[in-house]
N, C-alpha and C positions, 0 to 999 in steps of 0.2 A: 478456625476458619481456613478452609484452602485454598493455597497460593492462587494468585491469576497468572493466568499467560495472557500479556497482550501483544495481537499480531497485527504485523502492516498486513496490505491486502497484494496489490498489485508486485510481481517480484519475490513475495514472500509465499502467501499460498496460493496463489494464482500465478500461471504462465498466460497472461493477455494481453504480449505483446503484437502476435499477429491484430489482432483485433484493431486496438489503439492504432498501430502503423496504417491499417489499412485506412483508419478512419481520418488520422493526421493526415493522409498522402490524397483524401478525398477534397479537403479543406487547402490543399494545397495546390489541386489541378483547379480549381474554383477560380483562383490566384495567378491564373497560368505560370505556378512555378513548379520544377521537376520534383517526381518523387523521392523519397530517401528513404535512405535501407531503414530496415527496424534496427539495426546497432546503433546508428545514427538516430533514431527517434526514442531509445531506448536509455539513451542517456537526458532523454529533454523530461522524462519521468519522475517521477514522486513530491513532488511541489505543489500537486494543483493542474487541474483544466486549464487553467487561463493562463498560467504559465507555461504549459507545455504549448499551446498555441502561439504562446507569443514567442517562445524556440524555436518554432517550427517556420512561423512567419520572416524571423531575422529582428534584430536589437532594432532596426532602423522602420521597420513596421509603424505605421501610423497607426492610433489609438480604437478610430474607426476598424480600422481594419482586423484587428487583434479582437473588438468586440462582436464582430458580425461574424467572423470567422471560427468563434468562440462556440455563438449560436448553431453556426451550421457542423461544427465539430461534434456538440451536445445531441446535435437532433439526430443524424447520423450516426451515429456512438451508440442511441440507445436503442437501436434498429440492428445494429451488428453486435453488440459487444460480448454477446455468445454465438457467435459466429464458430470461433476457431478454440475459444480460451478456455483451458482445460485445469485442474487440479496438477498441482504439480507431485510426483511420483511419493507414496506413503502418510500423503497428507488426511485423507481420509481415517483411514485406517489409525494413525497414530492420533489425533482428535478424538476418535470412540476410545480410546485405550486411558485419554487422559481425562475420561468424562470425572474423573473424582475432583479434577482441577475446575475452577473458574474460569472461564473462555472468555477473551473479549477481540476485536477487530478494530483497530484505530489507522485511518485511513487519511490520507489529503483527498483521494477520490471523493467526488460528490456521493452524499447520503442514499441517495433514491438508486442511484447505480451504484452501490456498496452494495446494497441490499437487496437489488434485483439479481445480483453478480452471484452471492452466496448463494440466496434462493435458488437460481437455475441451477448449482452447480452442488446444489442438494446439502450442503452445510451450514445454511441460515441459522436452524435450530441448534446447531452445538452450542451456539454461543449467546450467554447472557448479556452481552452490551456491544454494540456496533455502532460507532463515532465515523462520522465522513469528515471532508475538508471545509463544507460548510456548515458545521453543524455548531460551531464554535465560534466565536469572532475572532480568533487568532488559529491558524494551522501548526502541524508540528511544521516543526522543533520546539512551541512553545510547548510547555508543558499541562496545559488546562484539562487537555481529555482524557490521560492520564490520570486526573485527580478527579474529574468526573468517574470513570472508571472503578480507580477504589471506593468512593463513595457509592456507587451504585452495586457493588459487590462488597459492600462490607472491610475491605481487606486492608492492609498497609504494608508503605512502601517497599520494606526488608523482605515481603514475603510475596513481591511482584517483578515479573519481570515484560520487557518490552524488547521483541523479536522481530529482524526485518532486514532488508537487505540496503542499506545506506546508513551515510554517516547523520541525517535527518534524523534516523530512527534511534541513532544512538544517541546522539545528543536530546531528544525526546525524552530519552529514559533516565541520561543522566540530569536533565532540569528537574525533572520528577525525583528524581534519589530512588530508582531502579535499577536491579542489575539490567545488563542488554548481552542480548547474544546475537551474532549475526548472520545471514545465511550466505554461503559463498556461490549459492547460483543464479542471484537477481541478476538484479537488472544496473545498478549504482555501486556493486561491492567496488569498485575501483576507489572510493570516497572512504573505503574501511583504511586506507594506507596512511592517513593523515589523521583520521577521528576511529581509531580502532574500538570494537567491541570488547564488551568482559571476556566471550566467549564464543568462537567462531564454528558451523556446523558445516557438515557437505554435505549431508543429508539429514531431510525431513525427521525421519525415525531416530534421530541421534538426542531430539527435544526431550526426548522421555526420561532417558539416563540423566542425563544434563539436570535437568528440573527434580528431577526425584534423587540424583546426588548421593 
């Protein structure tokens, strides 16, 4: 059976930070509070919608507030979220190259926008198995879609790996007993300094070597 790749989505093969900012900073003017750069909302990334709301709102946010703000980030989000948000550079192309591998996408991003995401941006189809944040009862860092993952592709752990740009994704891989390799042009690599990767890339095309070893 052949290895899988499993990849996060946002930061990893997708640059959708315009998007997100623009859509955090809409849910923010709502609030009458000012907008924030995308560095600044770029770090409130890879956890989850509701927690990146609840970053964006401040720790002292009341509950109500993080919920309705939630909703209008949601509805908004799914109106723009191809807006601006593009494949980041070789991704395409090194995905056709790896078609002998098993593909999969494990995300915190909600399911229905994972999937819309791919779909617009014409990669839906490479990939045998696409996990969102709610698609699970637990998100990463837990390890569950991971092992949904193998089971749905046959495959086991030694010959899987889990690709992404935070220390989330690494920890993901290592609850599951994956290698993790990390990308150095997300959006969280600052998080690599403390929970480092097996193996760190700066570019897309560098996956192929890597994996094929």
């Amino acid at each position: 059976m052949a290895p899988v790749l499993i990849f996060d989505l946002d930061g990893t093969l997708v640059d959708s930070k315009k998007d997100l900012s623009a859509s955090v900073n809409h849910v923010r003017s709502t609030f009458q509070l000012p907008p924030l750069t995308e560095h600044e909302i770029s770090n409130f990334i890879g956890d989850g919608a509701q927690m990146l709301i609840q970053r964006a709102l401040g720790a002292d946010a009341p509950p109500s507030d993080v919920h309705s703000g939630l909703q209008l980030f949601l509805s908004y989000y799914r109106d723009h979220m191809l807006d601006q948000s593009v494949l980041y550079p070789g991704v395409y192309e090194t995905l056709d190259r790896l078609s002998d591998f098993r593909l999969a996408v494990l995300t915190n991003k909600p399911i229905r926008f994972s999937r819309t995401m791919l779909e617009g941006l014409g990669i839906l189809h490479k990939f045998a198995a696409v996990y969102g944040g709610n698609s699970f009862e637990r998100k990463k860092p837990d390890p569950v879609g991971i092992f949904q993952i193998l089971a749905d592709t046959k495959s086991h752990p030694e010959k899987a790996w889990m690709i992404g740009d935070s220390a989330v994704d690494v920890l993901t891989g290592r609850n599951a007993g994956v290698k993790t390799c990390g990308v150095s042009w997300g959006y969280a690599t600052d998080t690599f300094k403390t929970t480092p990767p097996d193996f760190l890339i700066h570019r897309f095309e560098e996956i192929e070597e890597l994996v094929r070893g």
